[in-house]
C-alpha positions in Angstrom: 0.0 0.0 0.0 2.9 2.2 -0.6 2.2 5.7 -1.7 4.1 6.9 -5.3 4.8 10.3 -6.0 2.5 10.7 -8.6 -0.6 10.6 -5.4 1.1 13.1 -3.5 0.8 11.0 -0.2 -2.2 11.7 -0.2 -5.0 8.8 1.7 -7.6 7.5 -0.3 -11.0 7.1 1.8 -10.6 3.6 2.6 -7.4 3.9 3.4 -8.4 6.5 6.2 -10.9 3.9 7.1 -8.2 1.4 7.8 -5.8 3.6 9.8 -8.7 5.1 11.9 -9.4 1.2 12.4 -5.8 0.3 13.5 -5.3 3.5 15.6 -8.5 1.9 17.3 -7.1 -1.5 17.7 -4.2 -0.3 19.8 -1.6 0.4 17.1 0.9 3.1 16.9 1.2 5.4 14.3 4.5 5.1 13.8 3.4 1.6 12.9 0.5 2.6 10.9 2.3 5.0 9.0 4.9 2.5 8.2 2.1 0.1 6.9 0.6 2.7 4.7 3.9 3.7 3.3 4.0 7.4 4.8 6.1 9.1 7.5 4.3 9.4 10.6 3.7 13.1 10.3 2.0 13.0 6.9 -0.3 10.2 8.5 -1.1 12.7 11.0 -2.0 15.7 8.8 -3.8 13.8 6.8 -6.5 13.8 9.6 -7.9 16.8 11.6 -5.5 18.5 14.5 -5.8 15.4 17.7 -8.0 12.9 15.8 -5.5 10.2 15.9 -4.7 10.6 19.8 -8.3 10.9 20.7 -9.2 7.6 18.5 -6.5 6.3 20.7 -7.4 7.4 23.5 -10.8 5.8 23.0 -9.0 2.5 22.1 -7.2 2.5 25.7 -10.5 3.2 27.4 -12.5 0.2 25.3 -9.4 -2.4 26.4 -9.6 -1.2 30.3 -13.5 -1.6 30.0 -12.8 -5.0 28.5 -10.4 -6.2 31.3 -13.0 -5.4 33.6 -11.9 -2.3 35.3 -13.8 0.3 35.2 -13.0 3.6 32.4 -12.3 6.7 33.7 
């Protein structure tokens, strides 16, 4: 899924799709990025400012609620 030059970097919609899925999973984006093929800051502009972190953040919350402890 690497990017060539001739798409600018640039993510098509699925492709956002699938990082916003991974970022939920637990992934890094340094990981992510590598999977799409982009540096980690280009996978993060390519989304609105915190998007990223606060899909994150969610995934953090969903694993503590599955563990059985309570979210805060």
């Amino acid at each position: 899924m690497a990017k060539n030059d001739g798409e600018g970097g640039k993510l098509s919609s699925m492709e956002k799709l699938l990082v916003l899925s991974l970022i939920r999973q637990g992934l890094k984006q340094d990981h992510v990025a590598a999977a799409v093929g982009m540096h980690r800051t280009s996978l993060s502009r390519a989304f609105p400012k915190g998007l990223l972190a606060e899909v994150g953040r969610l995934a953090g919350k969903k694993q503590d609620t599955e563990d059985g402890q309570e979210a805060s």
